[in-house]
DSSP file (Angstrom, degrees, kcal/mol; ACC not computed):
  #  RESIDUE AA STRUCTURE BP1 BP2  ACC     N-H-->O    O-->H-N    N-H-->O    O-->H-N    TCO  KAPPA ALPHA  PHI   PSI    X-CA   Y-CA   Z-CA
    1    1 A X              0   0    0      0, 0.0     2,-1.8     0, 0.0    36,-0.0   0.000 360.0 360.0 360.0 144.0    4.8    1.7    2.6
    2    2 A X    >>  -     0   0    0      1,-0.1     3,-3.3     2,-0.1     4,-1.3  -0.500 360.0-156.7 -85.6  88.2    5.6    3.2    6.0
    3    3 A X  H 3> S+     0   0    0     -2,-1.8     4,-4.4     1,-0.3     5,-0.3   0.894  83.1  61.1 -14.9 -69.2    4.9    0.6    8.6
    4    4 A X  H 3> S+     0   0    0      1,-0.2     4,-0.8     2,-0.2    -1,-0.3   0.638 100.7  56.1 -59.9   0.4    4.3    2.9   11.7
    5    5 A X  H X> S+     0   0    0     -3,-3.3     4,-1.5     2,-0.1     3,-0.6   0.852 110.8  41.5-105.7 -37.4    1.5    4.5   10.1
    6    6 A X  H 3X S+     0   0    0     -4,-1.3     4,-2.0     1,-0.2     3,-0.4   0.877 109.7  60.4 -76.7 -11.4   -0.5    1.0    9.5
    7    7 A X  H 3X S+     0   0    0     -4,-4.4     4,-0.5     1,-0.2    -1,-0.2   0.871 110.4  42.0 -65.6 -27.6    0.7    0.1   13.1
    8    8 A X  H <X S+     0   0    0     -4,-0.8     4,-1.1    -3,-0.6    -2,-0.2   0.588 110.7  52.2 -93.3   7.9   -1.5    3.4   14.2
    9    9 A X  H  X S+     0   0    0     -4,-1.5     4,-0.9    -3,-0.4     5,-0.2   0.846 115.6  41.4 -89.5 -39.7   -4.5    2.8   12.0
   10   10 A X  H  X S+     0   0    0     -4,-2.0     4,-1.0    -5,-0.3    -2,-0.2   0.750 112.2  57.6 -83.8   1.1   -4.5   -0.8   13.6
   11   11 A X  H  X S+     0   0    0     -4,-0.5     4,-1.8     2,-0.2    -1,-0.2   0.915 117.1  36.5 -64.3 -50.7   -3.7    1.2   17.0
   12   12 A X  H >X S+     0   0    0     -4,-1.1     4,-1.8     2,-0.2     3,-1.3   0.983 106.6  58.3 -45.9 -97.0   -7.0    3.1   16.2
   13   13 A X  H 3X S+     0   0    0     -4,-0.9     4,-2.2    15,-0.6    -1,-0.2   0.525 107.6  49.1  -1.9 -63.4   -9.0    0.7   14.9
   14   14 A X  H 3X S+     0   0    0     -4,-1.0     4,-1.6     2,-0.3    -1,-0.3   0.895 110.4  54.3 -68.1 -49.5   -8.7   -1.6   18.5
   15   15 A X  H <X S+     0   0    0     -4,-1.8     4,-1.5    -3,-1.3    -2,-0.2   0.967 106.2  48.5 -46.0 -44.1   -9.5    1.5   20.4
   16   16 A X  H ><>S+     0   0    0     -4,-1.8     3,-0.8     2,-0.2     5,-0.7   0.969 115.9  44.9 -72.9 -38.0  -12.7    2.0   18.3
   17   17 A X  H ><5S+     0   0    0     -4,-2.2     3,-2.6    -5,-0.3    -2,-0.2   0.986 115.2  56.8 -49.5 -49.9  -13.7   -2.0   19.0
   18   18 A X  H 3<5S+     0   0    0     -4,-1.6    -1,-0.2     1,-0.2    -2,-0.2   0.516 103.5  41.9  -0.5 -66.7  -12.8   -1.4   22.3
   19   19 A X  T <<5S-     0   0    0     -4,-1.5    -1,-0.2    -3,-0.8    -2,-0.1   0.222 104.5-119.6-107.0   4.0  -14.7    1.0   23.2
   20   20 A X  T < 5S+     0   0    0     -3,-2.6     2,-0.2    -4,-0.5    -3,-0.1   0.394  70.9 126.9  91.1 -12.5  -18.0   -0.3   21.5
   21   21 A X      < -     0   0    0     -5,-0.7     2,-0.6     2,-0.0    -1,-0.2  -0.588  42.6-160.5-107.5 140.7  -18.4    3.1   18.9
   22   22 A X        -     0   0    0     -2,-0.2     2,-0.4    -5,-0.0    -5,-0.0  -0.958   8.8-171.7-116.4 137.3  -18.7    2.2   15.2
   23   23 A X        -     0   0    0     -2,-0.6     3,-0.4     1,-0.1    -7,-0.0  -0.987  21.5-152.5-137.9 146.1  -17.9    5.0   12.6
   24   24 A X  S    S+     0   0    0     -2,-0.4    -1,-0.1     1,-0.3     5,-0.0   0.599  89.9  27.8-109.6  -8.0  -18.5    5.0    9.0
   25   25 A X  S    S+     0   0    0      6,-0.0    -1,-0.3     4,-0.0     2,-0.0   0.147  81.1 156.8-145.3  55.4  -15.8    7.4    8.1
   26   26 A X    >   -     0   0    0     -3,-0.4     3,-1.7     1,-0.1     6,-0.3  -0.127  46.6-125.9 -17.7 133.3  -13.2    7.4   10.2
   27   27 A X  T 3  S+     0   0    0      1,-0.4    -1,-0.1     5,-0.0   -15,-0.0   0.752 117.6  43.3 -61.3 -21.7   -9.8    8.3   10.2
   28   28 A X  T 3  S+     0   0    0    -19,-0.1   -15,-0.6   -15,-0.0    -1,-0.4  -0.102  91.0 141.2-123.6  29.9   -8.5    5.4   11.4
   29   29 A X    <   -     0   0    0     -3,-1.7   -16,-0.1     1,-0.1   -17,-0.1  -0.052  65.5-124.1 -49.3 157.6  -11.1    3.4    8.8
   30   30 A X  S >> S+     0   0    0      2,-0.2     3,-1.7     3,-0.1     4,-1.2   0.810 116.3  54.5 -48.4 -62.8   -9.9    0.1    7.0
   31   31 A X  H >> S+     0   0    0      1,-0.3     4,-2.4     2,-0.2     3,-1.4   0.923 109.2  49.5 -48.8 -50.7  -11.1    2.5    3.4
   32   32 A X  H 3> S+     0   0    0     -6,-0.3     4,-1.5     1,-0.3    -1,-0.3   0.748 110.8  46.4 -78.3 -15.5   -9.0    5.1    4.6
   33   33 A X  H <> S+     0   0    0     -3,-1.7     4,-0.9     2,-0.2    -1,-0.3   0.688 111.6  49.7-102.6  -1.2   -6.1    2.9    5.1
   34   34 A X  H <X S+     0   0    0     -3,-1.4     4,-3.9    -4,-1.2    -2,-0.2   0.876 105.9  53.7 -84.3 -37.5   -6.4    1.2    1.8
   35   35 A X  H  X S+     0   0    0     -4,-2.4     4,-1.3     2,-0.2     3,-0.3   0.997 108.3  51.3 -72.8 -66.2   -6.6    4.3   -0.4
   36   36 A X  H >X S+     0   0    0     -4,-1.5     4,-1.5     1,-0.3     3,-0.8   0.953 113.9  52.3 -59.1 -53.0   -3.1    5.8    1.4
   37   37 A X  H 3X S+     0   0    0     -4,-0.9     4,-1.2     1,-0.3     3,-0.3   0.941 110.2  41.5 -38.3 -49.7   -1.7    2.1    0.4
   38   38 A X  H 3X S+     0   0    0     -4,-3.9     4,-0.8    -3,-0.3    -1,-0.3   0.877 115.7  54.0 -85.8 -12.9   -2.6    2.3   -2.8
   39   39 A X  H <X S+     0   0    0     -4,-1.3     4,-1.8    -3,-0.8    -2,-0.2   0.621 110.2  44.5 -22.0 -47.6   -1.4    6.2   -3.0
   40   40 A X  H  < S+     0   0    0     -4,-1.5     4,-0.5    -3,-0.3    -1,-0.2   0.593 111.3  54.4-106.0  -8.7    1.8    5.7   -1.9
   41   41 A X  H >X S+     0   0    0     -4,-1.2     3,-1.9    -5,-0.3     4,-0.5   0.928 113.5  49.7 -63.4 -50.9    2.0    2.5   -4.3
   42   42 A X  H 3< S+     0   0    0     -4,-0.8    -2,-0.2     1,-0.3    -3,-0.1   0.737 105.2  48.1 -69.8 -54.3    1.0    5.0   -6.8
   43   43 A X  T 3X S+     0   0    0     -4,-1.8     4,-0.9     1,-0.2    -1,-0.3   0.449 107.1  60.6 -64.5 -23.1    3.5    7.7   -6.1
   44   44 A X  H <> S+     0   0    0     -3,-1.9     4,-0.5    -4,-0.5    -2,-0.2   0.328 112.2  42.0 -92.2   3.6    6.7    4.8   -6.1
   45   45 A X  H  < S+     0   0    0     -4,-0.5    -2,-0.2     2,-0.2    -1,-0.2   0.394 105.6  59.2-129.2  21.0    5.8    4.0   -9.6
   46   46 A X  H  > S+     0   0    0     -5,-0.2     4,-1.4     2,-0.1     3,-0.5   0.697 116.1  45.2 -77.1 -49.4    5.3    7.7  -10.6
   47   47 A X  H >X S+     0   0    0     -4,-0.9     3,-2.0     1,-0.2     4,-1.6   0.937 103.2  52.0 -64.1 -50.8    8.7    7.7   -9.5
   48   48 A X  H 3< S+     0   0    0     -4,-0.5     4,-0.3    21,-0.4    -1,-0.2   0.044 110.2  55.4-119.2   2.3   10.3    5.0  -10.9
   49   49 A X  H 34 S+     0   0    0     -3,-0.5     4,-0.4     2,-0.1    -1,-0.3   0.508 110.5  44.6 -56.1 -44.9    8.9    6.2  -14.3
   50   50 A X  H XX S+     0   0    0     -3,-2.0     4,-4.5    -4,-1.4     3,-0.9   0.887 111.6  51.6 -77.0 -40.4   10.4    9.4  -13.9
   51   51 A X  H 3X S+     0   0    0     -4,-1.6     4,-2.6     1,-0.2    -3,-0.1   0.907 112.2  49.8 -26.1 -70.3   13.5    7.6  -12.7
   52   52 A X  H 3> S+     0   0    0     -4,-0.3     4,-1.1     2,-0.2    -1,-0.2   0.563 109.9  45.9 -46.9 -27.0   13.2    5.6  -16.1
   53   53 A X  H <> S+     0   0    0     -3,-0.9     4,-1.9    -4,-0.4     5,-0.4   0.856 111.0  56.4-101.1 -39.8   12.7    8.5  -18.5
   54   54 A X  H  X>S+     0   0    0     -4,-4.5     5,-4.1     2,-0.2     4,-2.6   0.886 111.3  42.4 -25.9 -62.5   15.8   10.3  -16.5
   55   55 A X  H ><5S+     0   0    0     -4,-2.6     3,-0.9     3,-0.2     5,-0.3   0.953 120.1  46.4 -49.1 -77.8   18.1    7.1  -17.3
   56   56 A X  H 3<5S+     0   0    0     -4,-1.1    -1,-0.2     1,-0.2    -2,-0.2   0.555 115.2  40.4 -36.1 -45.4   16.6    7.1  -20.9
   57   57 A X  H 3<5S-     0   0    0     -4,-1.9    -1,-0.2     0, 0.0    -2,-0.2   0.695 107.0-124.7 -94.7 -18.9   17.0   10.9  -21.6
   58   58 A X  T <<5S+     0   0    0     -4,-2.6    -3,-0.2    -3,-0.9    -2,-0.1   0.933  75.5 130.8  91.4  53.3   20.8   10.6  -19.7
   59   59 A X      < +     0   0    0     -5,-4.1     2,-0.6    -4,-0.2    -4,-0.2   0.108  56.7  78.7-111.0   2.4   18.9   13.9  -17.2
   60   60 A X        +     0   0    0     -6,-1.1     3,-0.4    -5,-0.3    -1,-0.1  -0.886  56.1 174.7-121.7 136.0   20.1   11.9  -14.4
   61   61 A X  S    S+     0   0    0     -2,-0.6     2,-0.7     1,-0.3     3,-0.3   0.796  74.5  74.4 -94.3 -24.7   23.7   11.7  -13.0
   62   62 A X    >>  +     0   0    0      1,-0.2     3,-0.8     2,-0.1     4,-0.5   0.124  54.2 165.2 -64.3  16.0   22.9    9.4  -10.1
   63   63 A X  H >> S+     0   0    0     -2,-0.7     4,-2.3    -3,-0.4     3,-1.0   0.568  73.1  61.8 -30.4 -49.4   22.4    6.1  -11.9
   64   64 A X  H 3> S+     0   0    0     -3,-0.3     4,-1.7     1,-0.2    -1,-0.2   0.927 106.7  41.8 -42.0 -66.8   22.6    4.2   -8.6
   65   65 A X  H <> S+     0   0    0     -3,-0.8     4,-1.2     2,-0.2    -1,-0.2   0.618 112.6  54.7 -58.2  -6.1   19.5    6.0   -7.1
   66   66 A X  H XX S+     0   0    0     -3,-1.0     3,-1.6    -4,-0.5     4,-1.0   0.978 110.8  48.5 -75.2 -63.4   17.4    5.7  -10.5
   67   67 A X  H 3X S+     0   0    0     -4,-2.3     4,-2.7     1,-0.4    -2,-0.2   0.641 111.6  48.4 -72.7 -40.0   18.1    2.2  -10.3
   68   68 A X  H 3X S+     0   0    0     -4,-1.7     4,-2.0    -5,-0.3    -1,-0.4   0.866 112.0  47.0 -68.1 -44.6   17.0    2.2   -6.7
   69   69 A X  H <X S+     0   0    0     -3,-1.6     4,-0.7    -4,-1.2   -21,-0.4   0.541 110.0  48.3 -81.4 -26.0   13.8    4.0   -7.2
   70   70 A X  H >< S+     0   0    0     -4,-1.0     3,-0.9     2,-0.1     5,-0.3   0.950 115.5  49.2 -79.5 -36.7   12.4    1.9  -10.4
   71   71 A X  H >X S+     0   0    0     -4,-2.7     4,-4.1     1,-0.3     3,-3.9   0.954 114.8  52.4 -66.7 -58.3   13.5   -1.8   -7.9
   72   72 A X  H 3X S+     0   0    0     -4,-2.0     4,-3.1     1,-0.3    -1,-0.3   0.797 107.2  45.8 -42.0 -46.5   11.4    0.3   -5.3
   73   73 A X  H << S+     0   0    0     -3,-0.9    -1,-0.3    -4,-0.7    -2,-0.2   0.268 111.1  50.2 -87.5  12.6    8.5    0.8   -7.5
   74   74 A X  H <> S+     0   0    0     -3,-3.9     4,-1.4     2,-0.1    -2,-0.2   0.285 117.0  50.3-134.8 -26.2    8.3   -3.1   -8.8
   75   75 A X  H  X S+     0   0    0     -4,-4.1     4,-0.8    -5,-0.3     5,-0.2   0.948 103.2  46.4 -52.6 -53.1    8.4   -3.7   -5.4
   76   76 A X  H  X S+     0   0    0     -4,-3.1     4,-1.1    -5,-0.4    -3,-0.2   0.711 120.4  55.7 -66.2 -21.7    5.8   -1.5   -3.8
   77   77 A X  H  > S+     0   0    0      1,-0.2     4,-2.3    -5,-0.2     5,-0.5   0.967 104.7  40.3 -89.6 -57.5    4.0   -3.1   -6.9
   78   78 A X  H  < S+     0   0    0     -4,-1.4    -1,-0.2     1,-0.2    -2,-0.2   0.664 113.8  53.0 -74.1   3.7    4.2   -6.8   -6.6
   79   79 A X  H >X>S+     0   0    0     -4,-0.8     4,-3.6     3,-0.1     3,-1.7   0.807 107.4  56.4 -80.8 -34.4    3.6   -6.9   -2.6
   80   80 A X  H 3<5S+     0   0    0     -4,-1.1    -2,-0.2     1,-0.3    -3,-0.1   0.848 112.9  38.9 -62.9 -14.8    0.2   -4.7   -3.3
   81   81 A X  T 3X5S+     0   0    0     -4,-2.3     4,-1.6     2,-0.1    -1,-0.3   0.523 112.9  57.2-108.2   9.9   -0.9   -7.4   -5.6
   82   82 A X  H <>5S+     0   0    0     -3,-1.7     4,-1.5    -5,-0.5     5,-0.4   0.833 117.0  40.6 -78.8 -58.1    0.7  -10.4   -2.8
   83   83 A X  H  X5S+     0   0    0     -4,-3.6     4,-0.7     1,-0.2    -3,-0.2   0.784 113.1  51.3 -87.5  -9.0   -1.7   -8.6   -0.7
   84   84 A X  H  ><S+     0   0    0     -5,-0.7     4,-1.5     2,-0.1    -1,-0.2   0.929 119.5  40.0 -48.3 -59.0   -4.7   -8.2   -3.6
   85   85 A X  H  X S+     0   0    0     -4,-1.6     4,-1.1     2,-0.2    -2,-0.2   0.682 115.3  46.5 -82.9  -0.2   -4.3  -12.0   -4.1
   86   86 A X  H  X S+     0   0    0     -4,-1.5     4,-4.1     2,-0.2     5,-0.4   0.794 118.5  48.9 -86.6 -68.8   -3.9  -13.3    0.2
   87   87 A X  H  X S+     0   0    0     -4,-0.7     4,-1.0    -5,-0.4    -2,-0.2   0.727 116.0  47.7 -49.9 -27.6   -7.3  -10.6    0.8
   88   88 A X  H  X S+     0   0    0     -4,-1.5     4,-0.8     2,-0.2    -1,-0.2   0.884 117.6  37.2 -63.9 -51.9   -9.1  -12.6   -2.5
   89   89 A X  H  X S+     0   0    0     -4,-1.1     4,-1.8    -3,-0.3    -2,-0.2   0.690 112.1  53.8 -69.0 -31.7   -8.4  -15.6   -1.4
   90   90 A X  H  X S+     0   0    0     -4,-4.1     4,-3.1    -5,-0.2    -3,-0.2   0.925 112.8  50.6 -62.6 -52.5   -9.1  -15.0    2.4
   91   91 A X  H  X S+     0   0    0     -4,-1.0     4,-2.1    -5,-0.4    -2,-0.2   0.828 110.5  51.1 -64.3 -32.9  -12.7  -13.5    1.0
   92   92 A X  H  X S+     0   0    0     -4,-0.8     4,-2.1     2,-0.2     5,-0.4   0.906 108.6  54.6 -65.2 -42.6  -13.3  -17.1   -1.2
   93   93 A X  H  < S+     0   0    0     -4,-1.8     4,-0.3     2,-0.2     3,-0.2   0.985 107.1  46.4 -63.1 -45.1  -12.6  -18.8    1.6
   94   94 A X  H >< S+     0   0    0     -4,-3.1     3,-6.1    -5,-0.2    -2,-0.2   0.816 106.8  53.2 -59.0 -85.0  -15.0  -17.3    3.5
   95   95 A X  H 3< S+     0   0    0     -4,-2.1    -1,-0.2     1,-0.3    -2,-0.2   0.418 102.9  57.8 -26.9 -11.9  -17.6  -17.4    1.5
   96   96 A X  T 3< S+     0   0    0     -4,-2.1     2,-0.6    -3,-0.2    -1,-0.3   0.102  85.4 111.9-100.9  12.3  -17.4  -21.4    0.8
   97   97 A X  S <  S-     0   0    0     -3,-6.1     2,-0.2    -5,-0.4    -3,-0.0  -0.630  72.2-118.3 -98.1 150.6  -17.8  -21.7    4.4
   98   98 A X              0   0    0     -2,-0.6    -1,-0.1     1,-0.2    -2,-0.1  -0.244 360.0 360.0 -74.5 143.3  -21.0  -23.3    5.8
   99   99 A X              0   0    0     -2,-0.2    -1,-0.2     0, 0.0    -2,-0.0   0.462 360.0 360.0 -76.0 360.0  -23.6  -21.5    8.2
């Protein structure tokens, strides 16, 4: 995941508190920034499949970069469920808390 682009959705995001204006589909939306996360999760293990059937069918000469592109894609995978399970648990907690 690219870093500078969720540092300008949260760039957004604090201009729109900011400024008082609520919008229900924004560019700079929470939805909108979870659907490109899970896109570009989507797209490193699209790769790192193709990667895999390369090694497998011997259509790739690079090995190093196959190798690089599946670790990438079991990466991109287990932070998106570190940050499934922190956003689950963050939600439980709320919800056992008293009014």
């Amino acid at each position: 995941m690219v870093i500078s682009s969720i540092a300008n959705t949260l760039a957004l995001n604090s201009k729109d508190i900011n400024s008082n204006s609520t919008t229900s589909s924004g560019d700079g939306s929470f939805e909108m920034a979870l659907k490109n996360a899970v896109k570009e999760v989507n797209q490193t293990q699209v790769e790192g499949y193709k990667a895999m059937e390369g090694l497998a069918t011997g259509d790739i000469k690079n090995i190093q970069e196959a190798v690089q592109k599946i670790e990438e894609a079991e990466l991109s995978l287990k932070l998106a469920l570190e940050v499934k399970n922190k956003a689950l648990n963050a939600y439980k907690e709320v919800m056992r808390m008293q009014i």
